[in-house]
N, C-alpha and C positions, 0 to 999 in steps of 0.2 A: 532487632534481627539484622544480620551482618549481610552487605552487596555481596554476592557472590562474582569474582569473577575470572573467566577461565582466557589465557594469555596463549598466542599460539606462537612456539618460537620466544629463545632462551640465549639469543646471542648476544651480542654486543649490547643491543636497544633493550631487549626484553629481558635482558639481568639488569640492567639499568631501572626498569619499572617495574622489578620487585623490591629492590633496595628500597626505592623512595617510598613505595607504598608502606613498608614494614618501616620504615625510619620515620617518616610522616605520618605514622596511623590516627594519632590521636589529631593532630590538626587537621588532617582528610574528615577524619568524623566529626570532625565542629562544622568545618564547611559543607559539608555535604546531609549532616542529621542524623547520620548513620554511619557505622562502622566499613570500610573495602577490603573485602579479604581477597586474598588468591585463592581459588577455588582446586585451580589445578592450572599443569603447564602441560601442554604438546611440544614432543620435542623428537627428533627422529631417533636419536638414543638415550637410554636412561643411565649406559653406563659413566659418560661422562661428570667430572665434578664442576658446575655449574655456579656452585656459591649459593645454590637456593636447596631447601626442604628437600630432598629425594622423593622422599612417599608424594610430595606434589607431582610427580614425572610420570606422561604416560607416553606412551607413541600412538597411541590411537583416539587422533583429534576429531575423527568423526563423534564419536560417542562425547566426546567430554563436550564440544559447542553444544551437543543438544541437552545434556545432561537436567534434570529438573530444578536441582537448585541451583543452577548458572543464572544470574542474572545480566552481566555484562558480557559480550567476548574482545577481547585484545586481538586483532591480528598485524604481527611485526615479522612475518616469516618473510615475504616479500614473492616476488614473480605474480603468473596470470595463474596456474596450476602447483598447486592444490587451493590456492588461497580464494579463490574465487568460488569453488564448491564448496570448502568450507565456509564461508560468509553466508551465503544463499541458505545454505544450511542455518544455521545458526538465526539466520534472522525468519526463517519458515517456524521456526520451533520459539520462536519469539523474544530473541536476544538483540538486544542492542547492541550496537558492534562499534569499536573505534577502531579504526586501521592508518598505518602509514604506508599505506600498498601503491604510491606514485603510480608505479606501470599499470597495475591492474584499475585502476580510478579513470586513468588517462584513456588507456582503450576499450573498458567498459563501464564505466560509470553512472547509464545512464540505467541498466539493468539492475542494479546495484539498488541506485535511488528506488526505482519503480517497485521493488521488492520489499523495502524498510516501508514507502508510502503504503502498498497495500496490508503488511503487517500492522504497523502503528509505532514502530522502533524507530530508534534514530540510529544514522549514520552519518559518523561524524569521524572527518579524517585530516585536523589541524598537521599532522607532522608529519604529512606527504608535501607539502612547499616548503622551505626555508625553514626546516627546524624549529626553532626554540619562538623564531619570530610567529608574533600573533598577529598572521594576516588573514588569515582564509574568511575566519568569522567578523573581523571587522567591513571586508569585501561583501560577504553575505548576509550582515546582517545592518552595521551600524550606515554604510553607504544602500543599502537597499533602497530609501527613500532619494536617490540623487542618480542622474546619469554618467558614469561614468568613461569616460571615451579611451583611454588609454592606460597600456600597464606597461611599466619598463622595468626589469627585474633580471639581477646577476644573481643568479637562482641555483648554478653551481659553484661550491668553492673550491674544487679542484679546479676548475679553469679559470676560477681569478687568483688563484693562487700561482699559476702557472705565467698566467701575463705578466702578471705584477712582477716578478721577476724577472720575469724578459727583458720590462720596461725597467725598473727600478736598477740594476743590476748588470745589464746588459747580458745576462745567460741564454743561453742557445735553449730550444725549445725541450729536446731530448734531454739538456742539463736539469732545465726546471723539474720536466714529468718525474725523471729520477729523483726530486729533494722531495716531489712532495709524494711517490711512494715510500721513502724511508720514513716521513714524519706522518705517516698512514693518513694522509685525505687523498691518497690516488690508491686501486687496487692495482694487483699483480697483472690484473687485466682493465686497463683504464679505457677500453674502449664506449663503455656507455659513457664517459665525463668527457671525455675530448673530442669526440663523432657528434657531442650535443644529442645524446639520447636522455639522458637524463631530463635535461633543461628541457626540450621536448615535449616530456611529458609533462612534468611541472606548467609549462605554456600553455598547453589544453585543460590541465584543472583552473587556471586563473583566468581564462578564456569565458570558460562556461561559468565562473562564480561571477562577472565581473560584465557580463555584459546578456547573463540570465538565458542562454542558450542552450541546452542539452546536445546538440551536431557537432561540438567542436571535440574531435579524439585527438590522438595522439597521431594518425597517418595523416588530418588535416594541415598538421604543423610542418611548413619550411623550416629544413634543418642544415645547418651547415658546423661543423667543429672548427677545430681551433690549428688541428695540424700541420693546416697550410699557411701558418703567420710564419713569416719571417723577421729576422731583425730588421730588414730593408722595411719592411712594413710598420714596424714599430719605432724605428727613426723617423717614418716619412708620418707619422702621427704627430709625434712632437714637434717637429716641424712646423706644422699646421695649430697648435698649442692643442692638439688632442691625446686620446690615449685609448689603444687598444681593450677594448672586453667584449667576452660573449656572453650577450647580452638574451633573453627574451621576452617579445615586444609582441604585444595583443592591442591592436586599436581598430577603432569603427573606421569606416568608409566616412568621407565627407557627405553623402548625402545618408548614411546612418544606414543604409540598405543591407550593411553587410558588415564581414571584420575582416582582416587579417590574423593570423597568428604565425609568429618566425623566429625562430632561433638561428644568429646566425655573428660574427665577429663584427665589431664598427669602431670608426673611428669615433671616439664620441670627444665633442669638449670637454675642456679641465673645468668649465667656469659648473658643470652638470652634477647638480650631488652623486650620481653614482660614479662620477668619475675617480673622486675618491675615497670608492669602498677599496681596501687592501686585501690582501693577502688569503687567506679564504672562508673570508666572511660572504654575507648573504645580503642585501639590499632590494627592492622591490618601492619603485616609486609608480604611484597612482595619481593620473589626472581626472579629478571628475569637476562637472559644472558647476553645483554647491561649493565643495566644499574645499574646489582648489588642488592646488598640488599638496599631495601626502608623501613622506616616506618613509619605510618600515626598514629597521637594520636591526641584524645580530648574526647572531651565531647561526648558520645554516645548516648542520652536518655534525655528526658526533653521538655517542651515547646518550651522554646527559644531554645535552638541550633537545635532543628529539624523545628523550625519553620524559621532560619536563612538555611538550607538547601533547605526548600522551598523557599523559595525566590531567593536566589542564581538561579535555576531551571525557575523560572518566568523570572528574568531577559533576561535568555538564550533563554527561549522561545519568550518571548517578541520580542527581536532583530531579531530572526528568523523570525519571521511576519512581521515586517517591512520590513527586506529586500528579503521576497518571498520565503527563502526555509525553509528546513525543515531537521534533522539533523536522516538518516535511520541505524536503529540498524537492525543485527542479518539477514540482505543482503545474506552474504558470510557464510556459515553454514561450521567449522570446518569437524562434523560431528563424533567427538573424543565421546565414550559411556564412562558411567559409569563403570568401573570394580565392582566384587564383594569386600566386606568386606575384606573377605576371602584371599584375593588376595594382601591386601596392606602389606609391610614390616615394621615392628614396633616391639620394644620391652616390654616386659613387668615386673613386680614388681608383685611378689607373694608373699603372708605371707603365712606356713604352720602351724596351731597348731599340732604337730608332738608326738607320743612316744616319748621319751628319752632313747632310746636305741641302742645298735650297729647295723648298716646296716641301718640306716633311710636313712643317705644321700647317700649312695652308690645308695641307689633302687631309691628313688627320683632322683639322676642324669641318675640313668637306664632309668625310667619314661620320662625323655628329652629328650635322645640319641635317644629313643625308634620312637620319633617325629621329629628326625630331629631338634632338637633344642639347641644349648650349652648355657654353664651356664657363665655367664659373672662374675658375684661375689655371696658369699653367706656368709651368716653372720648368728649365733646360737643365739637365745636369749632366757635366762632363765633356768633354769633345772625340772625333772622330769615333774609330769602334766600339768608345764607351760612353758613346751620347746616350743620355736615358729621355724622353718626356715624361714630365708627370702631370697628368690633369686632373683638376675637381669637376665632377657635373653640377649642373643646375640641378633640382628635385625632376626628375621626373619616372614614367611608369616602368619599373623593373623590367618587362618583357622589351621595351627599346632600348634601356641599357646593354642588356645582354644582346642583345643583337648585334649593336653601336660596336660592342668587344670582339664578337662574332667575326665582321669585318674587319675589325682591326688585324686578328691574329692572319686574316687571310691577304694582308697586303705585302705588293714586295718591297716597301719600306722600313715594315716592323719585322725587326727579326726575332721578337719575342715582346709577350705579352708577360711581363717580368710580376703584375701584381694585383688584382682586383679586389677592393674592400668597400662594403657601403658607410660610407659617412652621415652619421644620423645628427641633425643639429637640434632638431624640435623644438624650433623657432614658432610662436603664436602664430 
């Protein structure tokens, strides 16, 4: 007897994971014991041509998730509404669900979980982070036994697609956004990939798989985009032998009390594996105590390899039905909170449009002492009206950085605060 399973959402992704299912049938069913059929598709209209079966077309996804012979449901429609009632749905009536619902996972995932644990269904949502890359379950399951401290992960590839060209190239930022809507990794509306909404959310699902917390959403996530890099910013990287990305970065507190989670632009070094992920690929590097530094690269974005992550996800589910159980996340709640912003240790890269006159840097280092902050290195560029400072800080707590800036912008030596970036070196 054949998986039944019903797919919600026929776009990009989920014409993608009816091709493979119908081109893969016969290897789907060696791996898994049994045959995957598509049971049916939700789609808001039927009249479009799709590339898949018609008679599978319904518009009314309530009835097909609950449907009797549904054994799986697919959800690739994406947002928090509809996709959320129909999951809840679908796993009340006792359907195991795979989804790559990012936003919906991020800001409620935890309702999600608690709904498949009291059913006995799995919920399983590999191709909501980095596409095609197999990370969520090696996080969840194969690191389960090891503590892990840190996650560093370029987790959107429209924004590494967009630096890397800044840097590589030297193109103006609104040049890049433009190459990479024509070659479709930015939308018509790029504001979820450049505002770091995306990455965001991806930050709070690797948050909570990664350090076993159910607290960590998506409003807990420090978010900064990419729109405020300038080329000044991206010359004064290499400079320093770094390079521009935005990055998201989830790691424990030193005394393990708590985490961070941030999405935000850094200067990182070249010597740093993600420093050289390109173009808009996807990377996700993991520090744990075992087993060391890990990192995970591919394809992040796109039909096929997120439609190769749903299926992967079928598969497991699939098996799981067969043989009766069901595989419970999010059980055993750390119970580790978000810290504030304010509270994480990082450095930062400041440009000053400065006077050129004596006492600038004396007061401007006053200005850091003043915060508890030292100065790591500082370099003069230019003379009179076009004197610039540029300082590196020492590590220390966000909330006195920004301050440290605070005053700066309020002095009558600076006539402009020309550039702030945190520089992440993640030295042992």
């Amino acid at each position: 007897m054949a998986m039944k399973v019903a797919l919600l959402g026929c776009g990009v992704v989920g014409s993608e994971v009816v091709r493979l299912v119908n081109e893969q049938s016969e290897e789907l069913a060696a791996r898994v014991g049994t045959r995957i059929e598509i049971g049916g598709i939700a789609v808001r209209r039927t009249d479009r041509d799709r590339g898949v079966d018609p008679a599978l077309l319904t518009t009314d996804a309530a009835s097909l998730v609950t449907r009797p012979d549904i054994d799986v449901v697919v959800e690739v429609i994406g947002g928090i509404e509809p996709a959320r009632s129909l999951i809840l749905a679908a796993i009340g009536a006792g359907k195991s669900v795979v989804t790559a619902n990012k936003a919906l996972l991020a800001e409620d995932g935890q309702t999600l979980h608690a709904a498949a644990r009291e059913a006995g269904v799995d919920l399983y949502y590999e191709a909501s982070v980095a596409g095609a890359i197999p990370l969520l379950r090696p996080l969840r399951d194969s690191l389960a036994g090891d503590r892990v401290n840190r996650v560093l992960g370029i987790v959107n590839g429209t924004t590494n697609y967009i630096l890397d060209r800044m840097d590589s190239l030297g193109a103006g930022f609104t040049e890049s956004l433009e190459e990479a809507q024509a070659l479709g990794y930015a939308e018509a509306d790029p504001t979820a990939d450049v505002e770091g909404f995306d990455a965001a959310a991806k930050a709070a699902i690797l948050a909570r798989l990664a350090f076993h917390t159910q607290k960590v959403t998506a409003a807990d996530v420090h978010r900064e985009g990419i729109t405020g890099v300038t080329a000044g910013d991206i010359a004064s990287a290499r400079a320093m032998g770094c390079v521009v990305k935005l990055l998201a970065i989830c790691q424990r507190s030193e005394d393990g009390a708590s985490v961070g989670v941030r999405v935000h632009p850094v200067m990182l070094p070249l010597e740093h594996p993600l420093a050289g992920v390109k173009e808009a690929y996807n990377a996700v590097f993991v520090e744990a105590e075992s087993a060391g530094r890990l990192m995970f690269y591919g394809a992040g974005a796109g039909g096929t390899p997120t439609a190769s992550a749903v299926l992967g996800d079928l598969v497991a589910v699939a098996r799981n039905r067969l043989a009766g159980t069901s595989v419970s996340e999010g059980g055993h709640d750390t119970g580790l909170p978000v810290h504030d912003m304010g509270e994480t240790v990082t450095s930062y890269h400041v440009a000053l449009d400065v006077a050129d006159r004596p006492g600038v840097l004396s007061k401007v280092a006053e200005i850091f002492a003043d915060h508890g902050v030292s100065i790591r290195n500082v370099r003069q560029e230019g003379r009179g009206e076009d004197a610039q400072l540029v300082l590196v800080s020492h590590p220390a707590p966000d909330a006195a950085l920004r301050s440290t800036v605070a005053d700066l912008r309020g002095h009558e030596m600076v006539r402009e605060v020309a550039s702030v970036m945190r520089v992440e070196t993640f030295a042992d």
